[in-house]
C-alpha positions in Angstrom: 42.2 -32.1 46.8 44.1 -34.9 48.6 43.2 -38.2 50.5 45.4 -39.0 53.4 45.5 -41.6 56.1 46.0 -41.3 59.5 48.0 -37.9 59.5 45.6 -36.1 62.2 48.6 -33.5 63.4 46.8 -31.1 60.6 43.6 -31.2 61.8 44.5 -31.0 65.4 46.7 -27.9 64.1 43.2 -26.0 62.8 41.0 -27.4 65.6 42.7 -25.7 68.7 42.7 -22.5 68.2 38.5 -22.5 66.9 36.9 -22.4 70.4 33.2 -23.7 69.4 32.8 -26.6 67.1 29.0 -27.6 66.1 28.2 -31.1 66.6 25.9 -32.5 64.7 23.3 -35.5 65.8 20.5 -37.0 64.9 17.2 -37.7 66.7 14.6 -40.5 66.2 12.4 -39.3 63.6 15.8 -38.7 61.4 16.4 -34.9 61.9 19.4 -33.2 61.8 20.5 -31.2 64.9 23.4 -29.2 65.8 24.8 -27.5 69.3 27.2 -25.2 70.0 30.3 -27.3 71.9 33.7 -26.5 73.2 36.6 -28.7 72.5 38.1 -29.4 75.8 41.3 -31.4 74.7 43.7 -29.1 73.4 46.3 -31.3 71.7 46.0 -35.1 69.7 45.6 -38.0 71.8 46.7 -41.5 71.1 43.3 -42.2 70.0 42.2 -39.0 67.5 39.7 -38.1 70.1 37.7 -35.1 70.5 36.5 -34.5 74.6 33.7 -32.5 75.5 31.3 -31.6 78.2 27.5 -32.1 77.5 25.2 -32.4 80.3 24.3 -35.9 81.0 20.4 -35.5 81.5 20.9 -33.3 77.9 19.9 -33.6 74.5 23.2 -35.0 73.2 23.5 -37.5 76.0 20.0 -39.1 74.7 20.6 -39.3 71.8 24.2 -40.3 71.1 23.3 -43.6 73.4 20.8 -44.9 70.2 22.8 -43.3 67.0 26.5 -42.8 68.3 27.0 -41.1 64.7 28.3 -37.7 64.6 29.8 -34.7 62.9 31.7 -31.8 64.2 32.2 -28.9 62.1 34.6 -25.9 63.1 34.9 -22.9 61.3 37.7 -20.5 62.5 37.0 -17.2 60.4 39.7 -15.1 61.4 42.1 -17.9 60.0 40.2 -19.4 57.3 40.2 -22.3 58.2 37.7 -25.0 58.6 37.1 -28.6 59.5 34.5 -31.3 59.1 34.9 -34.7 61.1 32.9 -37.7 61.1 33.0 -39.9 64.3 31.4 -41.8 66.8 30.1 -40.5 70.1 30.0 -42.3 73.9 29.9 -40.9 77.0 32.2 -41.8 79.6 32.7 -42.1 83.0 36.6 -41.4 83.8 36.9 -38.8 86.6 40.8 -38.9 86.5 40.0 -37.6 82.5 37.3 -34.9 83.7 39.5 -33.6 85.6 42.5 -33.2 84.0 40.0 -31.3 81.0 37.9 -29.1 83.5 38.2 -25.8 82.9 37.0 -22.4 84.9 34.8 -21.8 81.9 33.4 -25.7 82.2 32.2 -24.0 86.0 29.7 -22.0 84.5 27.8 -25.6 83.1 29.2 -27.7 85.8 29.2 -25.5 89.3 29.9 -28.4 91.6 32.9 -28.4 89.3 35.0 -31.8 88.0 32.5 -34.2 90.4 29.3 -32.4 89.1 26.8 -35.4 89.2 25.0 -33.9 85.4 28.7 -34.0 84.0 28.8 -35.8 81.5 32.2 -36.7 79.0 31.2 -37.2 75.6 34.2 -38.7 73.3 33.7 -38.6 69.7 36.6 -41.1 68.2 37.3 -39.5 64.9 36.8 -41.5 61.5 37.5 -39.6 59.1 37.9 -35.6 58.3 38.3 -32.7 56.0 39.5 -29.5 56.1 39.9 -26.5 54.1 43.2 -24.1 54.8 43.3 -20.8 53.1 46.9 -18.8 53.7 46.3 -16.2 51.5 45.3 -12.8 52.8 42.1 -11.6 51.7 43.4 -9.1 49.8 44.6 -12.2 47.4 41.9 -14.0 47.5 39.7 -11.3 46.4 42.3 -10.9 43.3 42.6 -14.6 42.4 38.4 -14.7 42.7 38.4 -11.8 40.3 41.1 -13.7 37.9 38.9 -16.5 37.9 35.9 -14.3 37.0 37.7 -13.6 34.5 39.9 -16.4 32.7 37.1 -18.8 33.7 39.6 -21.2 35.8 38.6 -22.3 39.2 41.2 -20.1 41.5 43.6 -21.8 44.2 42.5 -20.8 47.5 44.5 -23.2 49.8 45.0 -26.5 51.1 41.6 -28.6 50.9 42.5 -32.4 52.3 40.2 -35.5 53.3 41.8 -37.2 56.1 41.0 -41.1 57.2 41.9 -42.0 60.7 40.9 -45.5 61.6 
């Protein structure tokens, strides 16, 4: 494994194309919790910020206003790929930015659309991330597990990189 700074090109690269990510808060009394969310940018922005729609009289919206600390984890199976970022959460109020990320699918949270009054944009600025990139087919991967079973060496199994952003 590798440490890198500020490359988020990768990470945007695995992110796209995994339509839920779970994001992870945590409530008063120190509990983890996670909801399902969908990633509404679809490409990097100046800022290595992640958009997405949360109801503003929600869960989320509560609780990111006292502990803005978050993760978002995605997990695209198909690929095998999958991503872990650390980050801090706001919600903001930029209409010009809702809609330009409202989507037809956002209509069935939102009905009254990009001016829904319970709309609520939640950015989480990224910190810092990992991510795990298998490009083997399974039918390898299942072979260099069993090699490993066998020689006792920990098998290859793709590109695992921690990425700082700020």
């Amino acid at each position: 494994m590798t440490a890198t700074t500020g490359n988020t090109s990768k990470l945007w690269e695995l992110i796209k194309d995994t339509r839920f990510g779970m994001l992870t808060h945590r409530h008063a009394d120190g509990q983890l919790h996670s909801h399902p969310l969908t990633t509404q940018n679809k490409d990097v922005d100046e800022n290595a910020t992640l958009y997405f729609f949360v109801p503003k009289d929600g869960e989320i919206a509560r609780h990111v206003v006292t502990d803005p600390t978050v993760n978002v984890s995605y997990a695209n199976t198909d690929d095998d790929s999958y991503v872990s970022v650390s980050g801090h959460a706001a919600l903001l109020e930029d209409p010009a930015k809702k809609q330009a990320l409202f989507t037809k699918m956002a209509k069935a949270w939102f009905p009254d659309g990009p001016t829904d009054p319970n709309l609520g944009l939640l950015a989480v600025s990224v910190l810092r991330a990992e991510y795990w990139d298998v490009g083997d087919s399974k039918m390898v991967q299942l072979f260099k597990m069993a090699k490993a079973a066998v020689t006792g060496k920990t098998p290859d199994l793709g590109e695992h990189k921690k990425v700082a952003v700020s």
